[in-house]
Structure formats: C-alpha cells, structure tokens
C-alpha positions as a printed Julia matrix, in Angstrom:
178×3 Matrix{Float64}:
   0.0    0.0     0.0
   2.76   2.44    0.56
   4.43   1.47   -2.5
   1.07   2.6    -4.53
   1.18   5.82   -2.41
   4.78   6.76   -3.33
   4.21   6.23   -6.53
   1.16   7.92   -7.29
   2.69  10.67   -5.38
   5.39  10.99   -7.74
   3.64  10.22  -10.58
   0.93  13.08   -9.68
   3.86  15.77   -9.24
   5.84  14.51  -12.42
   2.88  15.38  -14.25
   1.83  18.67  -12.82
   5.34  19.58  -13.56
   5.25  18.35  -16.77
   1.91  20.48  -17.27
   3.42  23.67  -15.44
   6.34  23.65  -17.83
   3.76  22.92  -21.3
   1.61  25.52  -20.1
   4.8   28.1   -20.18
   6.18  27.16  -23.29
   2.82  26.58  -25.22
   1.58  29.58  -23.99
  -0.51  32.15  -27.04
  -0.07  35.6   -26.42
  -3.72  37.68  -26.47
  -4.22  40.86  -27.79
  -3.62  43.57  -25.24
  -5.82  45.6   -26.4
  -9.52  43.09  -25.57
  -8.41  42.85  -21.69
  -8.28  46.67  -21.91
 -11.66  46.64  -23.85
 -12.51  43.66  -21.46
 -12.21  46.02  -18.5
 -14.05  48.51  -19.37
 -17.29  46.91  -19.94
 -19.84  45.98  -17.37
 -18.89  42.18  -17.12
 -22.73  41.38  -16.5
 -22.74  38.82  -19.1
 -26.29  39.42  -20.45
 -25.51  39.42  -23.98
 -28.0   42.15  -24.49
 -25.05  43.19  -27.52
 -25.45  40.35  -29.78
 -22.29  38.08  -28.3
 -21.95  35.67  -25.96
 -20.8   37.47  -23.21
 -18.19  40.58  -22.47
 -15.18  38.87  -23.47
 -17.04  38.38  -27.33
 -17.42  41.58  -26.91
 -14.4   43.06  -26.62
 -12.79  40.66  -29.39
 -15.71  42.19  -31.8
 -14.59  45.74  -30.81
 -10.85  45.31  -30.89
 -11.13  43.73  -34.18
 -13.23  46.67  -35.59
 -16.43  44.53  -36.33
 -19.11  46.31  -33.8
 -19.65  49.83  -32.92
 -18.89  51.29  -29.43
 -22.39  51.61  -28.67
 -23.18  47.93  -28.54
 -23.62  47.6   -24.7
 -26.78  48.6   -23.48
 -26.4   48.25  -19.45
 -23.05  50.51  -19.74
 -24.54  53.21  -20.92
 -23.07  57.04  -22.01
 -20.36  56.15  -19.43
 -18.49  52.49  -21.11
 -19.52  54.31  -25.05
 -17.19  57.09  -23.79
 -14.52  55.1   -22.61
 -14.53  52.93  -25.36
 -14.17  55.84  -28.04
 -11.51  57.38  -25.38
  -9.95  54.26  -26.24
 -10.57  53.35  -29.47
  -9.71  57.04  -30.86
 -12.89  57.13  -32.84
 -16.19  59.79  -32.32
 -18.49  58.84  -30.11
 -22.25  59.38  -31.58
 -24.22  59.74  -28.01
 -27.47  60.22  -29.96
 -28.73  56.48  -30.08
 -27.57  55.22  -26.39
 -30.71  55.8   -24.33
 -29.61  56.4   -20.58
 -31.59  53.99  -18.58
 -31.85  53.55  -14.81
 -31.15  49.89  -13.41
 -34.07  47.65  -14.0
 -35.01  44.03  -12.79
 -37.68  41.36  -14.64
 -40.47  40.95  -12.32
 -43.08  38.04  -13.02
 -46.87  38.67  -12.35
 -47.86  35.4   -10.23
 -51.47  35.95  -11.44
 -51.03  35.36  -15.19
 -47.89  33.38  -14.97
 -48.96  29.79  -16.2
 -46.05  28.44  -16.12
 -44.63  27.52  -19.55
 -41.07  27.21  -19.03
 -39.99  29.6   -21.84
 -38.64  32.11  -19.59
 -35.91  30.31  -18.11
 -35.4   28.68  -20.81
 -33.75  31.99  -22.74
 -32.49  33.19  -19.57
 -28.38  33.56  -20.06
 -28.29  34.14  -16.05
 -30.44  31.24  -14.81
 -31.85  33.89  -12.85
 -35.93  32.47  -12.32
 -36.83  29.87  -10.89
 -39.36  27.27  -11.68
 -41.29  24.11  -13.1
 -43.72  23.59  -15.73
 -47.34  24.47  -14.86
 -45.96  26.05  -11.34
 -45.31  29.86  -10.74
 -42.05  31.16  -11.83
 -39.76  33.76  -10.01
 -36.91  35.81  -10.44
 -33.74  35.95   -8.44
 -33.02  39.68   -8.36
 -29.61  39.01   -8.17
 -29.0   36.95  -11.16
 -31.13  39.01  -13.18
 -29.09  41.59  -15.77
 -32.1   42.91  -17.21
 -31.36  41.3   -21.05
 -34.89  41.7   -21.71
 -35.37  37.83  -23.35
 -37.59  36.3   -20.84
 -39.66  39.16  -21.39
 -39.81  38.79  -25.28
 -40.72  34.85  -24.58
 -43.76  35.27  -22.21
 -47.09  34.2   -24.24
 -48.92  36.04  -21.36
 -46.8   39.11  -20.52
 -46.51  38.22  -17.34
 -42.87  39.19  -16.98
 -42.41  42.81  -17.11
 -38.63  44.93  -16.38
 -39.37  47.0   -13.49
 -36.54  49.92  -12.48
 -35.26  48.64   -9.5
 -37.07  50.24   -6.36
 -34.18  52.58   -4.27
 -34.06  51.16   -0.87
 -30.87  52.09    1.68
 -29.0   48.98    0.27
 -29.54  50.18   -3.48
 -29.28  54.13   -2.73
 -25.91  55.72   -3.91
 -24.57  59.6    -3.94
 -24.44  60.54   -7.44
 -20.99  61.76   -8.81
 -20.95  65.98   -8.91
 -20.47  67.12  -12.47
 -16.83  67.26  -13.69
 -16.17  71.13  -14.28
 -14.27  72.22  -17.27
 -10.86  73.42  -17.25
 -10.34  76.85  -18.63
C-alpha cells in the first residue's frame, strides 16, 4: 500500500510539472488591447449586444467589427470610454440612458410555460412547468429575453425600487478646465 502511495505521489507531481512547464512554453499571447476593452465593460454577461458574453465583446470591438455603442447596461459612461480608447467619435445620440431595471413576473397570469428560463443567459428564475415562476433579483441583468418569450406578458422589467441597500450619492459634475 505504501508502495502505490509513493508512486502515485510521484507520478501526480511529475505530471503537474510536466503540465506547469507545457503551459509556459505553449503559452498564445492575447491581444492587449480586448483585456483593456474587457475592463471597461460591465462584465454582466447578459448578452443584451449580440455576443456571448463581455469577453465576445471586446474581441468584436478590438477587431473593428461592432460599434462602441453595442452595450446597453453601460450606458453614455463604457460608449465614452470605449471611443476614449478606441480614438474614434463617439455618436451619443442612439444610447438611451436607462436607470437599473429588474424582470419581475406577475404570479397571477404566470402559467407556467417554461420559456422564460429557458432563454435566460443568467439562470436567474426559478421554476417548473405548470408552477409559478420567479426571479432571483440578483442573477437578473435585465437582457430583456424572458420578457420577449412570455405568451402572457406576465414578466415585465421594473426599475429597481431605491431602498438604503440600493441608494448611492451621485458623482458631482466634472467642471471644465479653462
């Protein structure tokens, strides 16, 4: 039995050495530029933009393919940043400012389908066919898909109500250097 030990032992550190090293050498060098891109997005993951999450993303605006104003829950703020950083103009005309919203299920139509979380990227609701279904606030990024699904419109995106946990100070207005 201590024979098997010792060798399993060894053979378990051989190979995680033998990994460590591949991993080094075999290593692919990313574009700089998509973890910078990367960072300034939300990182919610909703894939309100068309791509499967922020990291798609970023690749489609480093490699020119999407404009700056693809992400919805960043807002004025990330389109800014992004044409701070990609050195292009920044059209601010079509990026609605929206305040933080939630999808909210009315128990008294819900019957219970199964579409919703069925198209929800965040597995954020909860429940079984013919039952009541219910949201985990959360989980929920507001994409807007479960709403789309509902045959009854029973799920609705509410703004979320400002409570002392969700209350912040807003930022004063930056004043212009003259």
């Amino acid at each position: 039995m201590l024979i098997a030990i010792i060798s399993l032992s060894i053979l378990g550190a051989a190979l995680g050495l033998f990994l460590g090293v591949a991993a080094r050498r075999l290593a692919v060098e990313g574009n700089p530029l998509v973890a910078e891109i990367q960072d300034i997005l939300p990182g919610s993951q909703c894939g309100q933009c068309g791509y499967p999450g922020c990291a798609g993303a970023a690749q489609a605006l480093a490699d020119g393919s999407a404009p700056i104003t693809l992400c919805p829950p960043g807002g004025r703020a990330v389109v800014q940043l992004l044409a701070a950083k990609l050195g292009v103009e920044a059209n601010l005309s079509d990026v609605e400012e929206s305040v933080p919203k939630v999808a909210e299920v009315k128990e008294e139509i819900c019957i219970g389908c199964t579409r919703c979380f069925k198209v929800c990227p965040t597995d954020a609701i909860m429940g079984a066919a013919q039952q009541l279904h219910s949201v985990f606030r959360e989980a929920c990024t507001a994409c807007g898909k479960c709403e789309e699904v509902c045959p009854t419109e029973s799920i609705k995106l509410q703004p979320i109500p400002v409570t002392v946990q969700s209350w912040y100070w807003q930022k004063p207005p930056m004043k212009e250097a003259a």
